[in-house]
C-alpha positions as CSV (number, residue, x, y, z in Angstrom):
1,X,16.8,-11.0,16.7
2,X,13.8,-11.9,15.4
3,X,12.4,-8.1,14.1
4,X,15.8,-8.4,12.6
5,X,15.5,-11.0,10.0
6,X,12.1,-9.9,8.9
7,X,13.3,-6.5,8.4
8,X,16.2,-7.7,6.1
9,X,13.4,-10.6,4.6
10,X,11.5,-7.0,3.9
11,X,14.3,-5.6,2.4
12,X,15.6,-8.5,0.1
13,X,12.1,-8.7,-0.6
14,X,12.1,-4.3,-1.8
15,X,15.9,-5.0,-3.9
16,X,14.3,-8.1,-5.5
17,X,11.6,-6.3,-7.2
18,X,13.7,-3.0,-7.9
19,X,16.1,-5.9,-9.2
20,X,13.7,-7.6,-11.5
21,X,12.1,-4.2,-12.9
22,X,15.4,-3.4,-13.7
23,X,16.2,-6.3,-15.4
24,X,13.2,-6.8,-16.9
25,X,12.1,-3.6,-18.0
26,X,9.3,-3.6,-16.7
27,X,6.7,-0.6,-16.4
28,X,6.3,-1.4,-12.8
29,X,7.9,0.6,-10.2
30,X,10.4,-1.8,-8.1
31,X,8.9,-1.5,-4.4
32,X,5.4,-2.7,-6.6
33,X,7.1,-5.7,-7.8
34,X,8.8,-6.3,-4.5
35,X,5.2,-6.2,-2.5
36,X,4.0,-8.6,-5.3
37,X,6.9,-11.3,-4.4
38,X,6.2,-10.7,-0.5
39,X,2.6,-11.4,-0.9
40,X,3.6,-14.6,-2.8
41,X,6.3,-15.1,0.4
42,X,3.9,-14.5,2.7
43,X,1.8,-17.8,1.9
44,X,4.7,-19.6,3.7
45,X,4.6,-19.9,7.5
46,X,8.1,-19.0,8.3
47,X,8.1,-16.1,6.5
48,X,4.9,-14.8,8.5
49,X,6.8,-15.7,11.4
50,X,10.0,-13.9,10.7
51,X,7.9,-10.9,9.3
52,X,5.6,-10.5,11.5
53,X,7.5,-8.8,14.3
54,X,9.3,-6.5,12.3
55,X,6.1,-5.3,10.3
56,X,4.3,-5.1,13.8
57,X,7.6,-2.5,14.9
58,X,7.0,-0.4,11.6
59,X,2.9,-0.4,12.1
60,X,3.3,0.9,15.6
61,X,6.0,3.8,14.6
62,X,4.1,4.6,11.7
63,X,3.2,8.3,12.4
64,X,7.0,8.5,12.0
65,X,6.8,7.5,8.3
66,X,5.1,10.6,7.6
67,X,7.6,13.1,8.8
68,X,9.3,13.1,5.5
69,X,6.3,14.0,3.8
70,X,5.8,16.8,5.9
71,X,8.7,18.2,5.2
72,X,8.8,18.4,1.7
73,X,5.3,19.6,1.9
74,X,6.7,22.5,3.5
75,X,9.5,22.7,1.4
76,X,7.3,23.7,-1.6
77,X,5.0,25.9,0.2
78,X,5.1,28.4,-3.3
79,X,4.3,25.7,-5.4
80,X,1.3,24.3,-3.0
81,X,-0.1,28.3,-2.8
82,X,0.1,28.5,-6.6
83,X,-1.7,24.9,-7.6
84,X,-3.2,24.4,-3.7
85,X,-7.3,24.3,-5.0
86,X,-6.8,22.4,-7.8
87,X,-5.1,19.7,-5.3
88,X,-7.8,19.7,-3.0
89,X,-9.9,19.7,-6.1
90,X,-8.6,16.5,-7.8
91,X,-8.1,15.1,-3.7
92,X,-11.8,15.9,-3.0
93,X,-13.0,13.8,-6.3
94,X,-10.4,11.6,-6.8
95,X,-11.8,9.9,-2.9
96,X,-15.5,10.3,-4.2
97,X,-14.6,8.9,-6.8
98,X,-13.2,5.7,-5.1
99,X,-15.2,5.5,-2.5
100,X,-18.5,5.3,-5.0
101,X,-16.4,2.4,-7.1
102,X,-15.4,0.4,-4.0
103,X,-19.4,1.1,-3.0
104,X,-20.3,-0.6,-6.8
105,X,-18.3,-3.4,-6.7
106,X,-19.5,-4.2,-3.2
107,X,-23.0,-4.0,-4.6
108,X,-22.0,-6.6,-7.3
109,X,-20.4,-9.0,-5.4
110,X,-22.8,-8.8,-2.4
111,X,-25.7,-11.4,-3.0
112,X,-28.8,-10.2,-3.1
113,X,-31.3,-9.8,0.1
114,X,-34.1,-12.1,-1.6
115,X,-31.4,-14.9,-2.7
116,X,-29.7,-14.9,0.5
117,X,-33.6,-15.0,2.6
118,X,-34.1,-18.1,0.2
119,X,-31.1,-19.9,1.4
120,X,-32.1,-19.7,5.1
């Protein structure tokens, strides 16, 4: 019963943000808005509880999730020949390209070698 709840907590959570970016307009995809409010849930202890089971279910079938994918890869197999090496171009870079930010910004927020010997 449990899995249950949280998967209908999950998906109140998904309507309420396609809801509200409906509503409201707003340049944010729905399922974005919806992740925002479950974060927000999420600082409340009965909502980890009821979640947690269902999100454990849908982390453990996960490999499922990407069936669908598949099949629409394969479904535009002409289009994927014709444009195929700029896509591994811009998927090449494009991970490069956040891997070297996430590698800056862990620079900057790491302290320093010297400061942290001086604390010891």
């Amino acid at each position: 019963m449990r899995p249950l709840q949280g998967m209908a907590f999950l998906l109140l959570m998904q309507s309420g943000g396609e809801a509200l970016s409906h509503l409201l307009k707003l340049p944010v995809p729905g399922p974005v808005v919806g992740m925002v409010l479950l974060l927000l849930a999420l600082r409340w202890s009965p909502v980890q509880a009821a979640v947690a089971p269902a999100a454990g279910f849908l982390l453990s079938h996960l490999s499922l999730l990407f069936v669908p994918v598949g099949v629409g890869v394969m479904t535009h197999l002409a289009l994927l020949s014709a444009h195929g090496l700029q896509l591994v171009a811009v998927i090449v870079v494009s991970t490069w390209v956040g891997m070297a930010v996430t590698a800056g910004v862990l620079r900057l927020l790491q302290p320093k070698a010297s400061e942290h010997a001086e604390l010891r």
